[in-house]
DSSP file (Angstrom, degrees, kcal/mol; ACC not computed):
  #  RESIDUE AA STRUCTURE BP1 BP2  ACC     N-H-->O    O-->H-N    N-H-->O    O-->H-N    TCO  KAPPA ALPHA  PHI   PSI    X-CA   Y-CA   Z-CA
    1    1 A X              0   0    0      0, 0.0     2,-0.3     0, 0.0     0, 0.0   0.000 360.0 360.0 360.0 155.0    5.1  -12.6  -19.6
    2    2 A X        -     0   0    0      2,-0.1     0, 0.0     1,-0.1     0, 0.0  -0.824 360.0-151.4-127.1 164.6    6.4   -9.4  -18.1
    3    3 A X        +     0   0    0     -2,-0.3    -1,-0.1     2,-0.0    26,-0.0   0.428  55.2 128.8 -87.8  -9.0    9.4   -8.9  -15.5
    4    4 A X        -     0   0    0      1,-0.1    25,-0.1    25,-0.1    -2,-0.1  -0.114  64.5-117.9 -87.2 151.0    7.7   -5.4  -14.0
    5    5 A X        -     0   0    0      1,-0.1    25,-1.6    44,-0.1     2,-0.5  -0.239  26.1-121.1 -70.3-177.1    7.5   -5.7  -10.3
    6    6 A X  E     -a   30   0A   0     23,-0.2    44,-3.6     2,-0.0    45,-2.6  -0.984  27.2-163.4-142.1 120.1    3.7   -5.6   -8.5
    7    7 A X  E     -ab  31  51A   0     23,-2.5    25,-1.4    -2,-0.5     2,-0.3  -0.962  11.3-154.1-115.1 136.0    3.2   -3.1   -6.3
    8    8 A X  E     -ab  32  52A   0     43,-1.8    45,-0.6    -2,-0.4     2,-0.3  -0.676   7.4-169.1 -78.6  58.7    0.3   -2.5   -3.4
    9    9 A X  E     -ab  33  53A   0     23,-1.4    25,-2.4    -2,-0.3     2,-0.7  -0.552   7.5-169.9 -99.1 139.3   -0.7    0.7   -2.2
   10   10 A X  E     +ab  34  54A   0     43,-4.1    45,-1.2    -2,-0.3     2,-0.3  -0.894  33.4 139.3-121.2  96.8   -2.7    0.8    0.7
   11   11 A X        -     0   0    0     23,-1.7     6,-0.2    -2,-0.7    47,-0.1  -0.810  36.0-163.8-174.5 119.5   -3.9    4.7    0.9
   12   12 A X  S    S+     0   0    0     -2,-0.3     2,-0.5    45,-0.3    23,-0.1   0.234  79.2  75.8 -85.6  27.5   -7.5    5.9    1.8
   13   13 A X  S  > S-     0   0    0      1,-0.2     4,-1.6     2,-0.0     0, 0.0  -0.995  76.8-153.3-127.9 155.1   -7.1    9.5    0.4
   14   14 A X  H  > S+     0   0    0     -2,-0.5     4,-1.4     1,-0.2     5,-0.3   0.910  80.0  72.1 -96.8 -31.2   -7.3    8.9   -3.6
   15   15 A X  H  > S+     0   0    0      1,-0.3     4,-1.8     2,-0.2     5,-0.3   0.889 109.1  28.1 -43.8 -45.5   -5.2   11.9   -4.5
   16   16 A X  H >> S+     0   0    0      1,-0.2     4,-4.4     2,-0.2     3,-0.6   0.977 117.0  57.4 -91.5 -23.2   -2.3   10.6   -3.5
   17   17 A X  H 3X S+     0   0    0     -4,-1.6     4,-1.2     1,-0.3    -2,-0.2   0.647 111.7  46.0 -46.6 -20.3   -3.2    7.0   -4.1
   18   18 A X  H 3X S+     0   0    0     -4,-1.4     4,-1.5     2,-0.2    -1,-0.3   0.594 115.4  53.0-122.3 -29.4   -4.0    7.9   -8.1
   19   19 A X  H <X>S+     0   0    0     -4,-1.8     4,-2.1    -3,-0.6     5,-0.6   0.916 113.0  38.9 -67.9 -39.8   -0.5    9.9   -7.9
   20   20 A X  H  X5S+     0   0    0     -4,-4.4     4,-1.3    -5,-0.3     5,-0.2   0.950 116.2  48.9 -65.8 -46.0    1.5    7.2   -6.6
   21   21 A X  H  X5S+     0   0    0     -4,-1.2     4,-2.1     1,-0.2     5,-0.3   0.924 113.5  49.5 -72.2 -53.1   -0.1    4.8   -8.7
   22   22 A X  H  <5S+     0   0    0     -4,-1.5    -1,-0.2     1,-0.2    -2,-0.2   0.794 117.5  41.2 -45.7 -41.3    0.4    7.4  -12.1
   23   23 A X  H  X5S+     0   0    0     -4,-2.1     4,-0.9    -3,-0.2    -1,-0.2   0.808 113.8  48.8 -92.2 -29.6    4.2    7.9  -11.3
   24   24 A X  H  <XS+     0   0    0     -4,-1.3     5,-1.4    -5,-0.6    -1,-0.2   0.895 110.1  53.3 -78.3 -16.6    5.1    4.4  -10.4
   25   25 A X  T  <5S+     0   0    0     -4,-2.1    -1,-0.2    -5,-0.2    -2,-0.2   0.255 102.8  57.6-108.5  14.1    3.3    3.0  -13.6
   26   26 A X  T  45S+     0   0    0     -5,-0.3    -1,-0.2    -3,-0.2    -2,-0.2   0.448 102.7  53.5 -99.2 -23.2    5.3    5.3  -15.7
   27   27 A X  T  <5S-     0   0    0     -4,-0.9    -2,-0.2     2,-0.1    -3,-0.1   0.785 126.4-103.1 -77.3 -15.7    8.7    3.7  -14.2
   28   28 A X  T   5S+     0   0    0      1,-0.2     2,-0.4    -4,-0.2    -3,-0.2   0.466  78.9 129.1 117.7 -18.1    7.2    0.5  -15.3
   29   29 A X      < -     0   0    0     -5,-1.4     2,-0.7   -25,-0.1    -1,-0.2  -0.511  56.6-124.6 -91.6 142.1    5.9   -1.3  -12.3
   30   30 A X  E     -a    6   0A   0    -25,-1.6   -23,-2.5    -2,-0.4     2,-0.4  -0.779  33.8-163.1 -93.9 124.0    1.9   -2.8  -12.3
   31   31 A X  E     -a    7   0A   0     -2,-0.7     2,-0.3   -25,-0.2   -23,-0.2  -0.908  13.8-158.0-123.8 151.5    0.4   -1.2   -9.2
   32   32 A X  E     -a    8   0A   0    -25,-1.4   -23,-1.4    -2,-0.4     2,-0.5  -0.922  16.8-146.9-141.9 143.6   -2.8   -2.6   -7.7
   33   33 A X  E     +a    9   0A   0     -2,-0.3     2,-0.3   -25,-0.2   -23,-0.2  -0.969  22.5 166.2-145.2 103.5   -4.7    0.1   -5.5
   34   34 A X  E     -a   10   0A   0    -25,-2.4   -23,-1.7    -2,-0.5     6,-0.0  -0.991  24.9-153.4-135.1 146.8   -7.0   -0.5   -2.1
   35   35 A X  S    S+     0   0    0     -2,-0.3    24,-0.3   -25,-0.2     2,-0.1   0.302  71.6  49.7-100.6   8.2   -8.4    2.2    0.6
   36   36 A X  S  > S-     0   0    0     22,-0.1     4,-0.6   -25,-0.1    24,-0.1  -0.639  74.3-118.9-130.7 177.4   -8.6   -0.1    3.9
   37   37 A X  H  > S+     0   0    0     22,-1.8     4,-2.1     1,-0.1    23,-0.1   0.902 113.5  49.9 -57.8 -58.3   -6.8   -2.6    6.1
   38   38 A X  H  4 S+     0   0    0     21,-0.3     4,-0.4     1,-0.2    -1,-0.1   0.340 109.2  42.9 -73.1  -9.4   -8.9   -4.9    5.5
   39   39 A X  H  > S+     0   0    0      2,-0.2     4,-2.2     3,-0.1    -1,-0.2   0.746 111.8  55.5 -98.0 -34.4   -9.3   -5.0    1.8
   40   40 A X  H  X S+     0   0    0     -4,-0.6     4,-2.2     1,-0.3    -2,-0.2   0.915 107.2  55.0-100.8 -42.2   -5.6   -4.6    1.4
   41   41 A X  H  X S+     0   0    0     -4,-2.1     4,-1.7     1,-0.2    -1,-0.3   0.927 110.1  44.5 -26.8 -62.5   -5.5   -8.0    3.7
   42   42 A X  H  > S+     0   0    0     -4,-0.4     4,-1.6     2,-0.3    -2,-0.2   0.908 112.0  51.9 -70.0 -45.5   -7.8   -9.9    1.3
   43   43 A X  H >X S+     0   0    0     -4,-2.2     4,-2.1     1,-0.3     3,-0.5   0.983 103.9  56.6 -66.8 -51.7   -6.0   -8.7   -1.7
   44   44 A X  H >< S+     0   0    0     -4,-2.2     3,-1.1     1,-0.3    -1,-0.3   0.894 100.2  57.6 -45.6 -50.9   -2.9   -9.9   -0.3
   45   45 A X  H 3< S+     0   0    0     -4,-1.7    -1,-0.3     1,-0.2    -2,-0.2   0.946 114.3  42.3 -45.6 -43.3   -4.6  -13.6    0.1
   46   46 A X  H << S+     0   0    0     -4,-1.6     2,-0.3    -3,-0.5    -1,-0.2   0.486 117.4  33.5 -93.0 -11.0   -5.2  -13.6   -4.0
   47   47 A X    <<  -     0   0    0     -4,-2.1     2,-0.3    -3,-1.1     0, 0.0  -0.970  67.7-126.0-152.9 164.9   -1.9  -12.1   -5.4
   48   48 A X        -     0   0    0     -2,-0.3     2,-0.3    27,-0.0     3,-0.1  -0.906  31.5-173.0-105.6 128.9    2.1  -11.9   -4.8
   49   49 A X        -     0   0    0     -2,-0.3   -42,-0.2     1,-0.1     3,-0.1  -0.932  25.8-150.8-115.1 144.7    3.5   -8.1   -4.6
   50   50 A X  S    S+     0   0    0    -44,-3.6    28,-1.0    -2,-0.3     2,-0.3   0.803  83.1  27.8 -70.9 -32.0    6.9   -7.4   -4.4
   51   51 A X  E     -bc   7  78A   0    -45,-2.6   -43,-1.8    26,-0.1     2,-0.3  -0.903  50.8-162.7-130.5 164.0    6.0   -4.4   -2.6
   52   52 A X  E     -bc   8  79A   0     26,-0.9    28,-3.1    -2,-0.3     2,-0.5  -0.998   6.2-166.3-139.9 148.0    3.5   -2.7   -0.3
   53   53 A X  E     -bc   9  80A   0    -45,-0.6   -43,-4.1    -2,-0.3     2,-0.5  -0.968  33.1-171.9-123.6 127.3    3.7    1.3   -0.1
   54   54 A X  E     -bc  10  81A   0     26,-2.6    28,-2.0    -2,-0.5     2,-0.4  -0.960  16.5-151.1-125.3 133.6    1.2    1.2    3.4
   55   55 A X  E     - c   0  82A   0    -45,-1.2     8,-0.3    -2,-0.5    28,-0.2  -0.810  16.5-140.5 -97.0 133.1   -0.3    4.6    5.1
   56   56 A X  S    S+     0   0    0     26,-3.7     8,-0.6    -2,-0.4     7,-0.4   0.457  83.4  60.1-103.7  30.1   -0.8    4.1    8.4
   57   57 A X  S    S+     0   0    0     25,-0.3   -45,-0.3     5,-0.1     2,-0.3  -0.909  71.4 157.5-126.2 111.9   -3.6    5.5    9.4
   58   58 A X        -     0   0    0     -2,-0.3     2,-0.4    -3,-0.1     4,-0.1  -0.635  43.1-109.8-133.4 150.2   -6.1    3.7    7.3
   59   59 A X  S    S+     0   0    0    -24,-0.3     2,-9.9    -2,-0.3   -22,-1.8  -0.703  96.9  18.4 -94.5 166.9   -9.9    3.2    7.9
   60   60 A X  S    S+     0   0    0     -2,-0.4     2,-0.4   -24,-0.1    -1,-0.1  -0.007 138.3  15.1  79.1 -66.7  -11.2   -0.5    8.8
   61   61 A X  S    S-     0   0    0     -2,-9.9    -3,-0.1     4,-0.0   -22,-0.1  -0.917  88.5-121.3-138.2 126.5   -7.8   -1.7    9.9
   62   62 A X    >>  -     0   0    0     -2,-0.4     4,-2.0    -4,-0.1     3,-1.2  -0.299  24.0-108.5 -72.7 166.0   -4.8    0.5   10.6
   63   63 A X  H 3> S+     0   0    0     -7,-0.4     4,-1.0     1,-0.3    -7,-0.2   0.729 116.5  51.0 -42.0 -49.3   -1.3    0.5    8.9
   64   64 A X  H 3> S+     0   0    0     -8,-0.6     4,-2.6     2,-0.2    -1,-0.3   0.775 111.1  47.7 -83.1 -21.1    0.6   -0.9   11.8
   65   65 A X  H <> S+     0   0    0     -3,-1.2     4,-1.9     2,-0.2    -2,-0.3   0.838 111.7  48.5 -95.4 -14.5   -2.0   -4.0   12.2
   66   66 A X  H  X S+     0   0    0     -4,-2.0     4,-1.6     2,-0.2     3,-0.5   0.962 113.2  52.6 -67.4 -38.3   -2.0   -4.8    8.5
   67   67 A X  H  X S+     0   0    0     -4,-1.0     4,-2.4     1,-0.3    -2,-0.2   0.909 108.7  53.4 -65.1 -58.8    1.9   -4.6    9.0
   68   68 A X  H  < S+     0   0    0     -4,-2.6     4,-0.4     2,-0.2    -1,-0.3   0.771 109.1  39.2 -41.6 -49.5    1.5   -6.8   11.6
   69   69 A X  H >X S+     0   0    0     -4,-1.9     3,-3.6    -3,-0.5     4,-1.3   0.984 110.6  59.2 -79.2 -56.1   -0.3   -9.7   10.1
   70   70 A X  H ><>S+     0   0    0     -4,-1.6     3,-3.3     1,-0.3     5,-0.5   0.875 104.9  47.5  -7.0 -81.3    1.4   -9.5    7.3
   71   71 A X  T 3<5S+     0   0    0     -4,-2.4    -1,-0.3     1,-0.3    -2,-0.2   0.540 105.8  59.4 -51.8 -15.1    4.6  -10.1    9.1
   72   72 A X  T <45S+     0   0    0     -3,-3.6    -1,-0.3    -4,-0.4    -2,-0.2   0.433 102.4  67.5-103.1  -3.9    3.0  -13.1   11.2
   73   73 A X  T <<5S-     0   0    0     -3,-3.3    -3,-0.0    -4,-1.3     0, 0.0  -0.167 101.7-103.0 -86.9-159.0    2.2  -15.1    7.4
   74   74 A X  T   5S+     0   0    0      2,-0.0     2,-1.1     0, 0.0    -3,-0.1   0.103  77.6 123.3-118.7  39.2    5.0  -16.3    5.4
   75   75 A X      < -     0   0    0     -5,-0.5     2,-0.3   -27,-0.0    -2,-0.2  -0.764  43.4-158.6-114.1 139.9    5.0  -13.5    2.8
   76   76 A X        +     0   0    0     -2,-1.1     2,-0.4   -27,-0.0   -27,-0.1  -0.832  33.0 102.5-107.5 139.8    7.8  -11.8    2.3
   77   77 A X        -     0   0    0     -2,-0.3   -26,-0.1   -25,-0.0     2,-0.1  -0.788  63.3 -83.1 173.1 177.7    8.7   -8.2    0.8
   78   78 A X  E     -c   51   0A   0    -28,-1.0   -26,-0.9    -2,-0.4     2,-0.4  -0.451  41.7-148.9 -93.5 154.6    9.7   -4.8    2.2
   79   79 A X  E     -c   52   0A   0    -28,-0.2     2,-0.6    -2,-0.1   -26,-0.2  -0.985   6.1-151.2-133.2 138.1    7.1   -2.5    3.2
   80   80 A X  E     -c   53   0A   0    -28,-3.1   -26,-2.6    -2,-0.4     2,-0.3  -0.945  12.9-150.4-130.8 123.2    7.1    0.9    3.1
   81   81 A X  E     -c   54   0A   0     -2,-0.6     2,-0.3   -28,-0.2   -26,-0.2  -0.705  13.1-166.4-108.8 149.2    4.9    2.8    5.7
   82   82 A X  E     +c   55   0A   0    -28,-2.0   -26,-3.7    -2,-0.3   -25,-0.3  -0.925  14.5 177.8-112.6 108.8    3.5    5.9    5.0
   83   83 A X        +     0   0    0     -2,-0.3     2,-0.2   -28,-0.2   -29,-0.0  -0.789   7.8 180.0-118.0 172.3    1.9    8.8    7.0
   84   84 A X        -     0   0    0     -2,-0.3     2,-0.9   -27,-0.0     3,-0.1  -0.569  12.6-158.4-169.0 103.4    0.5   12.1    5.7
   85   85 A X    >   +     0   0    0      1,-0.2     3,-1.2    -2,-0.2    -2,-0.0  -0.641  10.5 179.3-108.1 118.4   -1.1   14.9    7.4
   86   86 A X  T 3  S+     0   0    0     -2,-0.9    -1,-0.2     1,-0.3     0, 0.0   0.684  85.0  47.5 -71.5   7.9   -3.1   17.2    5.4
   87   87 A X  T 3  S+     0   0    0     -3,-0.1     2,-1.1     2,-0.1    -1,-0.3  -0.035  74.8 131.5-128.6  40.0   -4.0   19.3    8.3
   88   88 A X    <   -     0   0    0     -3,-1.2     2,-0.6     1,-0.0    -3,-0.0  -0.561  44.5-147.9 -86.2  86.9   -0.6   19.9    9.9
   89   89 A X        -     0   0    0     -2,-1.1     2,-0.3     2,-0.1    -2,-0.1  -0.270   6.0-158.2 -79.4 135.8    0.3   23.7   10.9
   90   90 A X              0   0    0     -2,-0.6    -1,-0.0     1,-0.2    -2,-0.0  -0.702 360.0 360.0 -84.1 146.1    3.7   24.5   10.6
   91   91 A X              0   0    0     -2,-0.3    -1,-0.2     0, 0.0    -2,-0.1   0.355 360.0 360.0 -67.7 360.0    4.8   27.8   12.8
């Protein structure tokens, strides 16, 4: 049986989803990996995470309403939301 924590990350562009997941499962930690609201919802029904690393702009369900439901069950752990825009010009 192992002690490493279980991590969620809920992030529909795979680049970074397959980095996060690569660096965090070198620290030790079991990551589990979904690309909607809604999936990351379902998963959440079937398994206990300690953590959920959540983008919030998501297809199927956004960031803030998984965030939301979540927070109305009784599972508990910190969530850390996430935005990223690849198409952002800086002046």
């Amino acid at each position: 049986m192992t002690d490493a924590k279980k991590i969620l990350v809920v992030e529909d562009e795979s680049h970074l989803a397959k980095g996060l997941q690569f660096n965090l499962e070198r620290e030790g930690y079991i990551v589990s990996l979904v690309d909607n609201g809604e999936s990351a919802i379902e998963l959440l029904g079937e398994q206990a995470f300690d953590l959920m690393i959540l983008d919030i702009m998501l297809p199927k369900l956004n960031g803030i309403e998984v965030a939301k439901r979540v927070r109305n069950t009784d599972i508990r752990f910190p969530i850390l939301m996430t935005v990223s825009y690849t198409h952002l010009t800086l002046p």
